[in-house]
DSSP file (Angstrom, degrees, kcal/mol; ACC not computed):
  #  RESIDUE AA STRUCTURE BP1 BP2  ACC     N-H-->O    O-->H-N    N-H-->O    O-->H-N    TCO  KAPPA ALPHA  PHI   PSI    X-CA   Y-CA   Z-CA
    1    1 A X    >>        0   0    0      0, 0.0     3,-1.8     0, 0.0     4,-1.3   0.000 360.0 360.0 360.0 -44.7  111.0  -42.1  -78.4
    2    2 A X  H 3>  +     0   0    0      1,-0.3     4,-6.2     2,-0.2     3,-0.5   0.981 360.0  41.5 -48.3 -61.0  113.0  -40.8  -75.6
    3    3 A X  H 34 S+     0   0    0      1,-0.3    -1,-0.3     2,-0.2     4,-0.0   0.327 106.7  64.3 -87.3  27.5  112.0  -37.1  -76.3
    4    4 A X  H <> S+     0   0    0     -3,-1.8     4,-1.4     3,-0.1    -1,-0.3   0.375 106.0  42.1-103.1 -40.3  108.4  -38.2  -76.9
    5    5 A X  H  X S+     0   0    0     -4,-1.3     4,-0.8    -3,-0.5     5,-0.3   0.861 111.5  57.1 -89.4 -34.1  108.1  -39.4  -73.1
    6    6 A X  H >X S+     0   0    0     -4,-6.2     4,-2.4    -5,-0.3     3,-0.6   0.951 111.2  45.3 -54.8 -42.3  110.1  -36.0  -72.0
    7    7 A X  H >> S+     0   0    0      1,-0.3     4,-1.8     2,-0.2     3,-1.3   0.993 108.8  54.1 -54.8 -57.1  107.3  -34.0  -73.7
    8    8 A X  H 3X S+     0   0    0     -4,-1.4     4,-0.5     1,-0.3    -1,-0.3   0.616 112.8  41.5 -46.3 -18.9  104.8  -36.1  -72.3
    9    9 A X  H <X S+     0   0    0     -4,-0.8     4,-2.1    -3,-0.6    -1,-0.3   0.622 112.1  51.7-104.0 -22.1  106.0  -35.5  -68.6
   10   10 A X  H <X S+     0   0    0     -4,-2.4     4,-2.4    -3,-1.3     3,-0.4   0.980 110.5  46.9 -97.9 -37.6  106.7  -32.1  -68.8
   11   11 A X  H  X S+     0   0    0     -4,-1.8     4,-3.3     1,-0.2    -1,-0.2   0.884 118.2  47.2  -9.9 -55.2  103.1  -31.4  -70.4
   12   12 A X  H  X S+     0   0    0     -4,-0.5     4,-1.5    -5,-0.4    -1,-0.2   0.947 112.2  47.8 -60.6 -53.8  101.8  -33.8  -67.3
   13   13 A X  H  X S+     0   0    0     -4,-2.1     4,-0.5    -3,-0.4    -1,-0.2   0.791 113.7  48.4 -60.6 -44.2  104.0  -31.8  -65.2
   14   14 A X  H >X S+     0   0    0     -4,-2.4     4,-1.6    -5,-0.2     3,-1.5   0.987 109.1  51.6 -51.5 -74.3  102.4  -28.3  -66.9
   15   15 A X  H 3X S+     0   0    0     -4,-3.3     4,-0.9     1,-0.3    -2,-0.2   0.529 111.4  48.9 -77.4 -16.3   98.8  -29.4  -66.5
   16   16 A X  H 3< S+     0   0    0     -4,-1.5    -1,-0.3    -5,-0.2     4,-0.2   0.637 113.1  43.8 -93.9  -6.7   99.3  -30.2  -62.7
   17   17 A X  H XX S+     0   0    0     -3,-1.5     3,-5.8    -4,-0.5     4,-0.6   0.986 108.7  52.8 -74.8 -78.7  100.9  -27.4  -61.8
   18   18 A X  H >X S+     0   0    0     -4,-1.6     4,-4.9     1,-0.4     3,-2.0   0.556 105.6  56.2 -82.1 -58.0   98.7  -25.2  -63.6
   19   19 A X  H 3< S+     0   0    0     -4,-0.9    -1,-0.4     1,-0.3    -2,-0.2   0.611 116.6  43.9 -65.4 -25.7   95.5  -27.0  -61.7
   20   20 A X  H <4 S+     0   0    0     -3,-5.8    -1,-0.3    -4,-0.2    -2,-0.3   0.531 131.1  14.3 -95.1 -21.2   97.6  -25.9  -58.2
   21   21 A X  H << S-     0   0    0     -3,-2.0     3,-0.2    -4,-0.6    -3,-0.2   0.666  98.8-143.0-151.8 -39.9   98.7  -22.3  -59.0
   22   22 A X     <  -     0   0    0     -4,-4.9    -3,-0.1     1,-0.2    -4,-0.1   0.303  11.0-119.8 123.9 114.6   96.8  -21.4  -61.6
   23   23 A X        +     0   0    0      3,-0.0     2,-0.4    -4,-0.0    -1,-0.2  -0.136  62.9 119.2-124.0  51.8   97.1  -19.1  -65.2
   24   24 A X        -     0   0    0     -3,-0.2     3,-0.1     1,-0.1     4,-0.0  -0.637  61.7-138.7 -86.1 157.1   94.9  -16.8  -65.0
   25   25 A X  S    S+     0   0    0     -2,-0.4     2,-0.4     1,-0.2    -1,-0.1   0.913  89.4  26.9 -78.1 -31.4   96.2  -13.0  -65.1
   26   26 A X  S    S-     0   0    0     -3,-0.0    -1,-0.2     1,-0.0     3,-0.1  -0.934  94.5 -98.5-141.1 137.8   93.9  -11.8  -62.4
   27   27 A X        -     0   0    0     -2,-0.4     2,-0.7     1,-0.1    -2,-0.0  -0.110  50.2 -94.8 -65.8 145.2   92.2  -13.6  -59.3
   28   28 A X        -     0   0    0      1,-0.1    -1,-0.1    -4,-0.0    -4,-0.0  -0.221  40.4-132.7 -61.1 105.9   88.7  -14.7  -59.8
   29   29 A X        -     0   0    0     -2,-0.7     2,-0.1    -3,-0.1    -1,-0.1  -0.239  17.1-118.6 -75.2 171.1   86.2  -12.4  -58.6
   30   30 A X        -     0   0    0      1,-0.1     2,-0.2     3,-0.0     3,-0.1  -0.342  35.1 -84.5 -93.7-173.2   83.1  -13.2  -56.4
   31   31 A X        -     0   0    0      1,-0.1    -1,-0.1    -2,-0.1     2,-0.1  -0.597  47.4-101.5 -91.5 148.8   79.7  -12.8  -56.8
   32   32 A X    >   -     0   0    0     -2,-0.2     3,-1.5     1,-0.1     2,-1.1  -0.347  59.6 -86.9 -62.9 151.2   78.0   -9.4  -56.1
   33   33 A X  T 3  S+     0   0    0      1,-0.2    -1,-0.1    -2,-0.1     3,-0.1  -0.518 117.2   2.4 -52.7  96.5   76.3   -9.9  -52.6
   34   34 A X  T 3  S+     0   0    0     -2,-1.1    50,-0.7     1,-0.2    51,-0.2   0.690 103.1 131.7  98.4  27.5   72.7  -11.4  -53.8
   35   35 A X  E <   -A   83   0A   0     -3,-1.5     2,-0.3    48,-0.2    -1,-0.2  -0.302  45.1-162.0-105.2 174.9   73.8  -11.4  -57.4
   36   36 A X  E     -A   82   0A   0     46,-0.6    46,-1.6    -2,-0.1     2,-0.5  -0.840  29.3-122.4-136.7 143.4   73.2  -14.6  -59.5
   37   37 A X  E     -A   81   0A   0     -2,-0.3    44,-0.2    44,-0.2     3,-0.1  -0.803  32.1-172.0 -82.6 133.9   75.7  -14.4  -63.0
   38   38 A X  E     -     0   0A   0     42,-1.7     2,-0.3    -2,-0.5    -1,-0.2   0.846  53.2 -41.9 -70.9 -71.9   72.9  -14.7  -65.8
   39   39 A X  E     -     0   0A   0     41,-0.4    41,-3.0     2,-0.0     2,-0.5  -0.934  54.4-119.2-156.4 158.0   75.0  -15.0  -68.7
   40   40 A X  E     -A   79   0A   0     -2,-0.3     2,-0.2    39,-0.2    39,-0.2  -0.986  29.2-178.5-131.6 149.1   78.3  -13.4  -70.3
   41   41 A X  E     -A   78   0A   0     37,-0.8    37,-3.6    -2,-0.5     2,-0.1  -0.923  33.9-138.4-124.6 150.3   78.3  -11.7  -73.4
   42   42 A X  S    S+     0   0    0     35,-0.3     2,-0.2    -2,-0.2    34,-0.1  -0.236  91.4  66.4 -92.1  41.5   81.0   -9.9  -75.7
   43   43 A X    >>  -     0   0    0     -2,-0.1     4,-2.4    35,-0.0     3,-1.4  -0.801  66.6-159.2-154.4 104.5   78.7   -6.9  -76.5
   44   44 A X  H 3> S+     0   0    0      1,-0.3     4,-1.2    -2,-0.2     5,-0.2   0.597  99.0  55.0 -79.4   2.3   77.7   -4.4  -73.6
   45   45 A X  H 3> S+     0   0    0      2,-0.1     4,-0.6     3,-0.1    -1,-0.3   0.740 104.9  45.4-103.8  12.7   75.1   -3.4  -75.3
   46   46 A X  H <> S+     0   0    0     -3,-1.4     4,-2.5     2,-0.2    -2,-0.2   0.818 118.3  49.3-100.3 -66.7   73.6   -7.0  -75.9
   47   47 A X  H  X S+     0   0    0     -4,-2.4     4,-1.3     2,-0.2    -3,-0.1   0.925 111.9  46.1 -54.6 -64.0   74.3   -7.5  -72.0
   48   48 A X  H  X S+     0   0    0     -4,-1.2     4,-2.6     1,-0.2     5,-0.5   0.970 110.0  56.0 -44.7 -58.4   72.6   -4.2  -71.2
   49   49 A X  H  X S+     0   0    0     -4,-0.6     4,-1.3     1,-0.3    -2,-0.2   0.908 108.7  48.6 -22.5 -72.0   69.6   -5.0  -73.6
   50   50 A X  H  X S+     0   0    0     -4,-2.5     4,-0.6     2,-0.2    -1,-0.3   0.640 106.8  53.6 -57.6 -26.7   69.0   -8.1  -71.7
   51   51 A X  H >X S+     0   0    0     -4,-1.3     3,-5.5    -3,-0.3     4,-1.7   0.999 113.0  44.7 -49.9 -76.2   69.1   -6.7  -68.1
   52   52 A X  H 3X S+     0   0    0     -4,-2.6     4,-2.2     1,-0.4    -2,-0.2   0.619 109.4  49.2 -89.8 -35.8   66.8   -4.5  -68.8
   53   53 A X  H 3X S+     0   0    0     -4,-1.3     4,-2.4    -5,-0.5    -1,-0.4   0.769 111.8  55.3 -55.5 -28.2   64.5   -6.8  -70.7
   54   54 A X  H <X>S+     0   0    0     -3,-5.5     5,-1.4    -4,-0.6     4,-0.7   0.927 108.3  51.9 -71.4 -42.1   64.9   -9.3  -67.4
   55   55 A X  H ><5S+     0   0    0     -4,-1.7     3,-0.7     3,-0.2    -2,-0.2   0.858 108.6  48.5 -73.4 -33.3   63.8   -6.3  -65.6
   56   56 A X  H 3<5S+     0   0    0     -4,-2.2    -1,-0.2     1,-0.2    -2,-0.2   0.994 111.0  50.1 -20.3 -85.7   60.4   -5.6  -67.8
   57   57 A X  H 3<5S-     0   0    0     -4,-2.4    -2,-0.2     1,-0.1    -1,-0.2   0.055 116.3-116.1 -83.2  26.2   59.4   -8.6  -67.7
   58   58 A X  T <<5S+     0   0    0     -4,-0.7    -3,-0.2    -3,-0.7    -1,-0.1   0.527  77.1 124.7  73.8  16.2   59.7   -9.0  -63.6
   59   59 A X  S   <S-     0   0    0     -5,-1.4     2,-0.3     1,-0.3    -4,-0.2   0.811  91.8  -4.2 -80.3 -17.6   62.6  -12.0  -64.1
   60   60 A X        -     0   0    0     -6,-0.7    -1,-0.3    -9,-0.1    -2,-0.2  -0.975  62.3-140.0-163.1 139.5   64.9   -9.7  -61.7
   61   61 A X  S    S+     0   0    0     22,-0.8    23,-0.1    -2,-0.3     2,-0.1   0.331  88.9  40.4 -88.5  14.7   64.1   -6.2  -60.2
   62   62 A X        -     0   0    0     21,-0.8    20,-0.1   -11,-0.1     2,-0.1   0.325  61.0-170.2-156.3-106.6   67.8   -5.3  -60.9
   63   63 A X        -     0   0    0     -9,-0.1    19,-0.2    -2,-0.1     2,-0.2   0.002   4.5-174.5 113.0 121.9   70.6   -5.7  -63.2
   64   64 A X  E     -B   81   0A   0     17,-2.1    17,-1.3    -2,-0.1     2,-0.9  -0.879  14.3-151.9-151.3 148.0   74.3   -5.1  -63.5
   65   65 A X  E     -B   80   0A   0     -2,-0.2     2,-0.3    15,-0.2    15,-0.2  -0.795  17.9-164.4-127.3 110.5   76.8   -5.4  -66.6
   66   66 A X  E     -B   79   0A   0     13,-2.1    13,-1.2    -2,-0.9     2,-0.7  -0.593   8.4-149.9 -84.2 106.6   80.3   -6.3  -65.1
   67   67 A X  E     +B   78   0A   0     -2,-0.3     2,-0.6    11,-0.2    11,-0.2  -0.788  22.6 173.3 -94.6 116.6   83.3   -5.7  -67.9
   68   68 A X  E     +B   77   0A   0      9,-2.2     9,-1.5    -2,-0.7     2,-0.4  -0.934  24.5 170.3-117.3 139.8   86.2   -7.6  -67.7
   69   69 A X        -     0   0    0     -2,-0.6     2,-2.9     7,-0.2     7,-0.1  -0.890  20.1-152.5-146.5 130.2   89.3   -8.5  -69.3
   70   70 A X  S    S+     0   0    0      5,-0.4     3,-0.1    -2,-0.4     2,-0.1  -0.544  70.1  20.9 -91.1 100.3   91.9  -10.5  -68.0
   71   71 A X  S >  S-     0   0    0     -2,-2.9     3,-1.2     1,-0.1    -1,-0.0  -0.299  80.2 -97.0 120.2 166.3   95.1   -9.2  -69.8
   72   72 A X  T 3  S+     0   0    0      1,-0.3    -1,-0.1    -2,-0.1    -2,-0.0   0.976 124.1  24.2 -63.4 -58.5   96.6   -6.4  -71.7
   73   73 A X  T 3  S+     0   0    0     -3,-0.1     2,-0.4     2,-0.0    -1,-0.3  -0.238  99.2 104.9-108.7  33.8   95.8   -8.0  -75.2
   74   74 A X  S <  S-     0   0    0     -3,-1.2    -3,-0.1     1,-0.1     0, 0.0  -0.945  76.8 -98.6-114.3 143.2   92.7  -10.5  -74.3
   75   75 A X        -     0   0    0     -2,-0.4     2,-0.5    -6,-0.1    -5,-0.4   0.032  34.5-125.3  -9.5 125.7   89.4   -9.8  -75.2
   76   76 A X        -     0   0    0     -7,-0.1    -7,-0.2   -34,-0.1     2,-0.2  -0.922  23.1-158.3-134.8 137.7   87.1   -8.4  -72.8
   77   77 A X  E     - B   0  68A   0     -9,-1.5    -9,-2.2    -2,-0.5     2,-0.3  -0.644  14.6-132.3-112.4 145.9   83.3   -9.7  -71.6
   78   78 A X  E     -AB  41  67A   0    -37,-3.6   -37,-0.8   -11,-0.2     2,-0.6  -0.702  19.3-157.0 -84.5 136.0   80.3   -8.6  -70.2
   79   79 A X  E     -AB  40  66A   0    -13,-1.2   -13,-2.1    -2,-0.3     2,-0.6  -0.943  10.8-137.8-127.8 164.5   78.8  -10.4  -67.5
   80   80 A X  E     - B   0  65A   0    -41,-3.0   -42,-1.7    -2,-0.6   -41,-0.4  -0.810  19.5-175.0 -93.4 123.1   75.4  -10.2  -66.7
   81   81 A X  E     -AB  37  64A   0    -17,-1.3   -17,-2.1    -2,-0.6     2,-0.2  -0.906   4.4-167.1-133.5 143.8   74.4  -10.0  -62.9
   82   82 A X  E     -A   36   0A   0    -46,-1.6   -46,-0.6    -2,-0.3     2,-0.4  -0.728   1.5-163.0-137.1-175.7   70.8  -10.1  -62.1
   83   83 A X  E     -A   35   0A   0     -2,-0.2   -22,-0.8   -48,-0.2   -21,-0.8  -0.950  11.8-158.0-160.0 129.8   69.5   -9.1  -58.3
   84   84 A X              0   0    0    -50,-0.7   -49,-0.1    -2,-0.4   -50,-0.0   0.186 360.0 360.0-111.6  12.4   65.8  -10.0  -56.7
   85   85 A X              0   0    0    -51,-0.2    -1,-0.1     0, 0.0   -25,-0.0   0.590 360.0 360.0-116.0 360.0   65.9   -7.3  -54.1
């Protein structure tokens, strides 16, 4: 029981920290100046695809597909930025 409450505090302990300081690999970037994020996807050419379809059909005159990956070995996403100027 004893090392049932230890877990439990240092979890507790974990999850408040974490909410203070943080585990991401890389700081959080901003939004482009005038940008709105649309959507992320894990296909840049799915991302591109869609831009460019917003931009057809007048939803945005502008488009950009931002690739990221936080870490050596994570996965890496498109995000979709759209622009009305």
């Amino acid at each position: 029981m004893r090392g049932r409450r230890w877990a439990t505090l240092v979890t507790a302990v974990a999850l408040a920290l974490g909410g203070l300081v943080g585990f991401s690999a890389a700081p959080a970037a901003a939004d482009p100046p005038g940008g709105t994020l649309r959507n992320v996807y894990s296909d840049g050419q799915f991302c591109n695809s869609y831009g460019s379809e917003g931009v057809r059909t007048g939803l945005w005159s502008r488009y950009y597909c931002e690739y990221r990956q936080y870490g050596p070995n994570a996965p890496g996403f498109y995000f979709l930025w759209s622009f009305t100027s």
